[in-house]
SERO-4910 file (N, C-alpha, C, O; in steps of 0.05 Angstrom, whole numbers):
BEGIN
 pado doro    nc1    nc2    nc3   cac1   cac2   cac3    cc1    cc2    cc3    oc1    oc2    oc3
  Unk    A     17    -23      0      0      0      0     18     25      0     33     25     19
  Unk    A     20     46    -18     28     70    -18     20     92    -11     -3     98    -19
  Unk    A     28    105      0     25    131     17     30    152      3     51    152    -10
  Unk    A     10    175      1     13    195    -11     24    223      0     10    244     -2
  Unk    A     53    223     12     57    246     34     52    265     25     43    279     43
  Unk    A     51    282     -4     41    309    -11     15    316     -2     15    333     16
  Unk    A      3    311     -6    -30    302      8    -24    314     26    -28    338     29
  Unk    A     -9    294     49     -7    302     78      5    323     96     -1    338    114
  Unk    A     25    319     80     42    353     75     24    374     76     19    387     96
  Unk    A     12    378     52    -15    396     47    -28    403     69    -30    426     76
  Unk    A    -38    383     81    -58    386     94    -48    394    127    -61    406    144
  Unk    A    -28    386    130    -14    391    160    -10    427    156    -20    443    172
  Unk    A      3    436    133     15    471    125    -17    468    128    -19    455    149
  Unk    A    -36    471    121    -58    479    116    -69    480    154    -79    499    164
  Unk    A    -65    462    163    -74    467    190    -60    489    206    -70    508    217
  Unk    A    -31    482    203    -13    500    217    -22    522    214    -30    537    232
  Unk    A    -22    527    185    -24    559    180    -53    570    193    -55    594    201
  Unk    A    -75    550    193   -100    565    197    -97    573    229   -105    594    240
  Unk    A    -82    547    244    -77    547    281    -59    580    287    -62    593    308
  Unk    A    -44    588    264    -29    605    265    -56    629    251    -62    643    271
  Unk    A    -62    633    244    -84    654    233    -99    653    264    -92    670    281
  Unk    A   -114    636    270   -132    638    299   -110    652    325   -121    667    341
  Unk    A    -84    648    328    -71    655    345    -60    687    344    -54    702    363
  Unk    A    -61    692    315    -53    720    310    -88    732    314    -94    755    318
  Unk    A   -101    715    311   -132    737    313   -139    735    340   -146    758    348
  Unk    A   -140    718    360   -146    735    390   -125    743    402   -130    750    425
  Unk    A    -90    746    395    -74    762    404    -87    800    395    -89    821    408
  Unk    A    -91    793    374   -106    818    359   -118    834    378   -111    855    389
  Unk    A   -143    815    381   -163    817    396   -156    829    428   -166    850    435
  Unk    A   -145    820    440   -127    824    458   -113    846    472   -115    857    494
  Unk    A    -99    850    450    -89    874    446   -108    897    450   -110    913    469
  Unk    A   -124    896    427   -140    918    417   -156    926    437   -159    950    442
  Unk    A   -170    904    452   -187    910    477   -170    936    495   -178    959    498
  Unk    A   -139    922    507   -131    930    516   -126    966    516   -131    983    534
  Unk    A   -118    968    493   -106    995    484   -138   1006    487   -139   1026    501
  Unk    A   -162    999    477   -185   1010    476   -192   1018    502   -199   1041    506
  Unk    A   -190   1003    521   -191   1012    555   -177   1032    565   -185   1049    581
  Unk    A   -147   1029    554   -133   1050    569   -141   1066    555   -162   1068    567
  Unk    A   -143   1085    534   -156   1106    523   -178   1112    524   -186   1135    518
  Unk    A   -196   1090    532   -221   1101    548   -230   1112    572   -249   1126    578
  Unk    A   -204   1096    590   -201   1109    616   -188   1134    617   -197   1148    635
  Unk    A   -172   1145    605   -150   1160    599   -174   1186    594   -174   1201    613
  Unk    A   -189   1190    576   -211   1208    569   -230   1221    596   -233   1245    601
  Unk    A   -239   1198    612   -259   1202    634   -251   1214    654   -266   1228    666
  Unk    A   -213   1211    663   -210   1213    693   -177   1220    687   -158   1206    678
  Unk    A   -178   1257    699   -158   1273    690   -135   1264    705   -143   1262    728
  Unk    A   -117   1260    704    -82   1256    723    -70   1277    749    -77   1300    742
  Unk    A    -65   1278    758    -55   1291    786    -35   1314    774    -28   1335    786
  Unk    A    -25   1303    742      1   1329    738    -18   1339    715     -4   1355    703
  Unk    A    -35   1338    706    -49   1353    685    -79   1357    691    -96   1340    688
  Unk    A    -83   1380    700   -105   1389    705   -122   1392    689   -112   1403    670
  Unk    A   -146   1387    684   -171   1383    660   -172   1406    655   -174   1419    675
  Unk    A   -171   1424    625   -182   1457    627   -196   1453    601   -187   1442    581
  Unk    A   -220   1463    606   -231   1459    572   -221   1486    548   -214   1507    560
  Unk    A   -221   1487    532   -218   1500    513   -237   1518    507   -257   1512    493
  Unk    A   -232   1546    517   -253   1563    513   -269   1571    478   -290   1585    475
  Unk    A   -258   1562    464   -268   1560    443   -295   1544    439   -316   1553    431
  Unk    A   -290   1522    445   -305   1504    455   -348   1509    465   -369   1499    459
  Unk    A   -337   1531    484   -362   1541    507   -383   1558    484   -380   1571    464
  Unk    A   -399   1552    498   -422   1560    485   -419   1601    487   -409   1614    505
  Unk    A   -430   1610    464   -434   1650    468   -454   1655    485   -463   1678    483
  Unk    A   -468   1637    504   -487   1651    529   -464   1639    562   -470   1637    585
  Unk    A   -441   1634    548   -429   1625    580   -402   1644    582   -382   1639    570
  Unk    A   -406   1663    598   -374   1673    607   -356   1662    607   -355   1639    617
  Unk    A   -335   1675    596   -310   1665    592   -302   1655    619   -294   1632    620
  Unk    A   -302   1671    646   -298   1656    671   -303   1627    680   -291   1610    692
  Unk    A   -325   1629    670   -343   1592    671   -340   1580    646   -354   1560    644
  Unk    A   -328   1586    627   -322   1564    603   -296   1550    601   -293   1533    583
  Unk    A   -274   1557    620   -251   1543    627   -241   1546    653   -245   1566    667
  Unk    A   -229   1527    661   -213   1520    696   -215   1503    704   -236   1491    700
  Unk    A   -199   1492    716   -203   1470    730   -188   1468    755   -166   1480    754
  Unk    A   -193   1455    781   -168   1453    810   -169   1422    815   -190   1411    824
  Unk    A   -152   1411    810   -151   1383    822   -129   1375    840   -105   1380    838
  Unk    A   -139   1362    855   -120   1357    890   -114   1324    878   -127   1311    862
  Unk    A    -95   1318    889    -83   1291    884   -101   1259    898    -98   1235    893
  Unk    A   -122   1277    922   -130   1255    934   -156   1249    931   -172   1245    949
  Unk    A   -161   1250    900   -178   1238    884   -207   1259    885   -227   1255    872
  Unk    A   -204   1278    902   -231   1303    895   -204   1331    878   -181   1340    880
  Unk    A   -232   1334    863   -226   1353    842   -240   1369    838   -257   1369    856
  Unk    A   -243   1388    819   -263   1403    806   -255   1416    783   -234   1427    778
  Unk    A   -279   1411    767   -277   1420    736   -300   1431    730   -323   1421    732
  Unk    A   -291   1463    716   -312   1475    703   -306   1473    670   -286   1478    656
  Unk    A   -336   1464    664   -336   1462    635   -364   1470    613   -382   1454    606
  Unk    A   -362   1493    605   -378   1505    582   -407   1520    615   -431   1522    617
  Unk    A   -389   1525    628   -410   1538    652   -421   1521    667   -437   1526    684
  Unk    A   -410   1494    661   -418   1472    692   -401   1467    713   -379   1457    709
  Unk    A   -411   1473    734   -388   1464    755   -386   1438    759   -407   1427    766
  Unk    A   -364   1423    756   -359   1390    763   -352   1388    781   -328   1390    780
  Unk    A   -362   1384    810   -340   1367    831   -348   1334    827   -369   1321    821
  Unk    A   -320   1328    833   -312   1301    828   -301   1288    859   -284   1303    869
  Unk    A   -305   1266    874   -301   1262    899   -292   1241    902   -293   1226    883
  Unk    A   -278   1229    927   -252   1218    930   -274   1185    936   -293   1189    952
  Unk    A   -272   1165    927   -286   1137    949   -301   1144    964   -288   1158    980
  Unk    A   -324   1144    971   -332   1138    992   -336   1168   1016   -341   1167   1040
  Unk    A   -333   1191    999   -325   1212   1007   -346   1228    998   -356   1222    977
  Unk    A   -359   1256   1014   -372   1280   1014   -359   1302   1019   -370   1322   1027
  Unk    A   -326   1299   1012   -315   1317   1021   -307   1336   1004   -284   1334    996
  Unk    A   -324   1358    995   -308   1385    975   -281   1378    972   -269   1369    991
  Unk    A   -267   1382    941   -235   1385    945   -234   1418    948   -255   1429    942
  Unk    A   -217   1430    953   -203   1453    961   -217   1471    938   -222   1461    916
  Unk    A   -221   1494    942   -215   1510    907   -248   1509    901   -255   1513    878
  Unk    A   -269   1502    924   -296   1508    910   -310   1523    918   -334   1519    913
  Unk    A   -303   1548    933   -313   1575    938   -296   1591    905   -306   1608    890
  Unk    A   -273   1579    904   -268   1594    874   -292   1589    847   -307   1603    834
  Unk    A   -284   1562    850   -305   1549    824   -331   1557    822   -340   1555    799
  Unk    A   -350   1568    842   -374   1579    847   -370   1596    845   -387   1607    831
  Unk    A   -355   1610    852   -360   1651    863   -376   1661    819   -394   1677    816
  Unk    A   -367   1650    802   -373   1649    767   -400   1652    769   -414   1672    766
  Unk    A   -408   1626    773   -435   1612    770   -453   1639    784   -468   1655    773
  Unk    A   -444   1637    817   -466   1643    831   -470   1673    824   -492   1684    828
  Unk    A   -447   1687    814   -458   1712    807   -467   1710    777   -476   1732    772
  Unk    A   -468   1699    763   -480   1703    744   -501   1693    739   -509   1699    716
  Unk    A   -518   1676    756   -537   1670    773   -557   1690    784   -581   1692    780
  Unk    A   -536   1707    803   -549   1734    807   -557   1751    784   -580   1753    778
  Unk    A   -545   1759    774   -549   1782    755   -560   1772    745   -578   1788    739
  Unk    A   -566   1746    733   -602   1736    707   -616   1735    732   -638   1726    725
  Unk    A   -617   1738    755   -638   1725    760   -652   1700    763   -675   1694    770
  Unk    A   -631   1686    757   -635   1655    752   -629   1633    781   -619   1643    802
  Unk    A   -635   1609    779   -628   1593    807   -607   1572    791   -599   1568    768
  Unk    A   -605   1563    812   -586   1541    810   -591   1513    817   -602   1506    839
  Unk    A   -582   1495    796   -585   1462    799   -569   1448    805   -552   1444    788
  Unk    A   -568   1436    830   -551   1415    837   -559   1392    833   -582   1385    839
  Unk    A   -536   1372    819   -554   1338    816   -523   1319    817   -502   1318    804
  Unk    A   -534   1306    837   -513   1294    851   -521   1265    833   -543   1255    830
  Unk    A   -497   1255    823   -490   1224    806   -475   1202    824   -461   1208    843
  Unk    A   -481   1176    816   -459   1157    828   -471   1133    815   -495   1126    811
  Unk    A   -438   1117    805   -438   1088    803   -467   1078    793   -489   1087    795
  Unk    A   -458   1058    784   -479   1017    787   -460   1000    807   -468    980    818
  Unk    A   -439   1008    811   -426    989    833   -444    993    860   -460   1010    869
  Unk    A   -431    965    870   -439    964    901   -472    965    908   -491    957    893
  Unk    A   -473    978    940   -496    982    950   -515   1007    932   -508   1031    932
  Unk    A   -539    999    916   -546   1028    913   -565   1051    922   -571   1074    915
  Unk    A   -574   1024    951   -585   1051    972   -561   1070    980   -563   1095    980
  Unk    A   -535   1055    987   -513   1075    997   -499   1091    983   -484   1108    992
  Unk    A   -505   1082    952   -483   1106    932   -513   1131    932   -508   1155    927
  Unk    A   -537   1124    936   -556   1133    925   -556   1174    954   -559   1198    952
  Unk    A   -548   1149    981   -547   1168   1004   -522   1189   1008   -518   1210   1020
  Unk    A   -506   1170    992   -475   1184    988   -475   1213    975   -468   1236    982
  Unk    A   -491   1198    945   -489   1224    922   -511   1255    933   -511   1278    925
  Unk    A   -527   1242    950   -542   1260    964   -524   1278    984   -524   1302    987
  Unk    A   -509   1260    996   -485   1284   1019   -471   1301   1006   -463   1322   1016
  Unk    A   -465   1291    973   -450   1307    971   -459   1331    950   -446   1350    942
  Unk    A   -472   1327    947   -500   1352    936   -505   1369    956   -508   1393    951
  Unk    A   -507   1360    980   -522   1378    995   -496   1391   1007   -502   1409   1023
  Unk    A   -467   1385   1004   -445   1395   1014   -441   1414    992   -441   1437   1000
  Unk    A   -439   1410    965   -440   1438    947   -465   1453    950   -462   1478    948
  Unk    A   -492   1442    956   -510   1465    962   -505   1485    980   -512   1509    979
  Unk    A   -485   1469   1002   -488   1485   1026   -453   1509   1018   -448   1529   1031
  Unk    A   -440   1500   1001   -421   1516    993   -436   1546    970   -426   1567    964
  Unk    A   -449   1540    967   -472   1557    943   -482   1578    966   -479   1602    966
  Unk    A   -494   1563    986   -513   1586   1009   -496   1599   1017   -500   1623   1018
  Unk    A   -468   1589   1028   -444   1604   1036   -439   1635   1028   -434   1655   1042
  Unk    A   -441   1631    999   -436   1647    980   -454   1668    982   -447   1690    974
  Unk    A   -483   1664    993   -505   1687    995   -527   1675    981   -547   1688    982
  Unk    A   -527   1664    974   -546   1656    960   -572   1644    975   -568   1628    993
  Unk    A   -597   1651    967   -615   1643    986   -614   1612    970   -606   1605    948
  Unk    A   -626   1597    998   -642   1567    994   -654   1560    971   -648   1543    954
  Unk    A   -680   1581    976   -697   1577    953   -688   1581    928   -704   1578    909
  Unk    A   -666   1588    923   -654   1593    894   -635   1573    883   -620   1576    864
  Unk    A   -637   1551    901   -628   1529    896   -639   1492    901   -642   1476    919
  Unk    A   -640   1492    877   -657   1471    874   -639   1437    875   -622   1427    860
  Unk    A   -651   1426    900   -635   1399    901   -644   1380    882   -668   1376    878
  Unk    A   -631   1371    874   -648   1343    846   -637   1325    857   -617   1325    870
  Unk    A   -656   1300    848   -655   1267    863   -620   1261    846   -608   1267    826
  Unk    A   -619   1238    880   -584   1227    852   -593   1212    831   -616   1202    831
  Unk    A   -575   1206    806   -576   1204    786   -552   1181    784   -529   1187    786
  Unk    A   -559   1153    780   -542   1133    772   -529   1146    747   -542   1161    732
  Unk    A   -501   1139    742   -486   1141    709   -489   1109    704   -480   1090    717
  Unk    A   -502   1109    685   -502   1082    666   -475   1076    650   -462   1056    651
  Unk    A   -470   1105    631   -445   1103    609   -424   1092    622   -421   1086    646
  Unk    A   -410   1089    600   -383   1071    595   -358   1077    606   -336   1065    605
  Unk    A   -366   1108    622   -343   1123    635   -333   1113    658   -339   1091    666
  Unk    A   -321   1126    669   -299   1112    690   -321   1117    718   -342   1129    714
  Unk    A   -313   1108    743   -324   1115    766   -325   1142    766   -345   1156    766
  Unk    A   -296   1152    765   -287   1176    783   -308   1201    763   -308   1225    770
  Unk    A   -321   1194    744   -333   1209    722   -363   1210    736   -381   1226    734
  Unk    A   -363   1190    749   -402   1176    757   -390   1195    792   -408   1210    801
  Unk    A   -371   1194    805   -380   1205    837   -378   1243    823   -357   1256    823
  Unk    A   -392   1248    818   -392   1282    816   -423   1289    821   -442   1274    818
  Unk    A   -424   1314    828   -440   1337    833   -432   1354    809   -410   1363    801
  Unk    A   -457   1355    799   -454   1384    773   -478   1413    786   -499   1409    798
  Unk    A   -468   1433    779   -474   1462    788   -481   1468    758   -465   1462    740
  Unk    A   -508   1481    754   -518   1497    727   -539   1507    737   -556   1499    753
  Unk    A   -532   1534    720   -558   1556    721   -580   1545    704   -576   1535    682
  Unk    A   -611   1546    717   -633   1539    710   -643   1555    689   -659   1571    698
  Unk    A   -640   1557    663   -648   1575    643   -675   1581    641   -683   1597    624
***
């Protein structure tokens, strides 16, 4: 009986190569995930040596140049970022604690608040992680800690309106989902 090794030959290169095609496609895969995460995280949640500032170009022609760029961020994970006339505080784990720099970040808002005439909205965000009665009571402390930084300022009560917390669903990072945003009620 004779054996046909071309055949076999054939067919072994033919496997190899395909075992070698599947191995270069979920290294691919792999990869790609990878790099796609770190640049998605990289977008959401600013670095300790580069402070977030938006690009006043950017801001809308009904928002002062004061409130359309700045930003103060402290290293121990609370920050604050104003962007196109919103105030962002951003807060550390587990924390209601203002970072430094948000009697600055307000003093914008709240007078220009005054002068329309207008009030102000606080709406405190957090997570799908964990407990969500407790991110739910969390994002409430820390709403009512920028509210109470707003009254500071002069501002009556009634000109500030508390709104329920607000889960972040999107694809963004935590540190994007624990913030309090500040906007004038048009």
């Amino acid at each position: 009986m004779a054996f046909n090794t071309s055949d076999d030959d054939s067919q072994q290169r033919f496997a190899l190569g395909l075992i070698f095609a599947l191995v270069l496609l979920v290294v691919g895969t792999v990869v790609g995930a990878v790099v796609y995460r770190s640049v998605a995280g990289a977008k959401g949640a600013p670095t300790a040596a580069a402070p977030a500032v938006v690009d006043s170009a950017v801001a809308s022609q009904s928002t002062p140049p004061a409130l359309a760029a700045g930003a103060v961020q402290q290293g121990d994970g609370a920050y604050i970022r104003v962007e196109e006339g919103v105030v962002k505080f951003y807060f550390a784990t587990g924390s209601a604690e203002l970072a430094a720099g948000a009697d600055e970040a307000l003093a914008d808002v709240v007078r220009i608040a005054a002068q329309r005439g207008k009030k102000l909205a606080v709406s405190g965000y957090h997570d799908a992680t964990g407990n969500a009665a407790v991110n739910a009571e969390l994002a409430k402390r820390r709403a009512q800690a920028v509210q109470q930084a707003i009254i500071a300022q002069g501002v009556v009560a009634g000109n500030v309106e508390l709104r329920k917390p607000e889960v972040t669903q999107a694809d963004g990072s935590n540190d994007e989902a624990r913030r309090v945003e500040v906007v004038i009620i048009e």
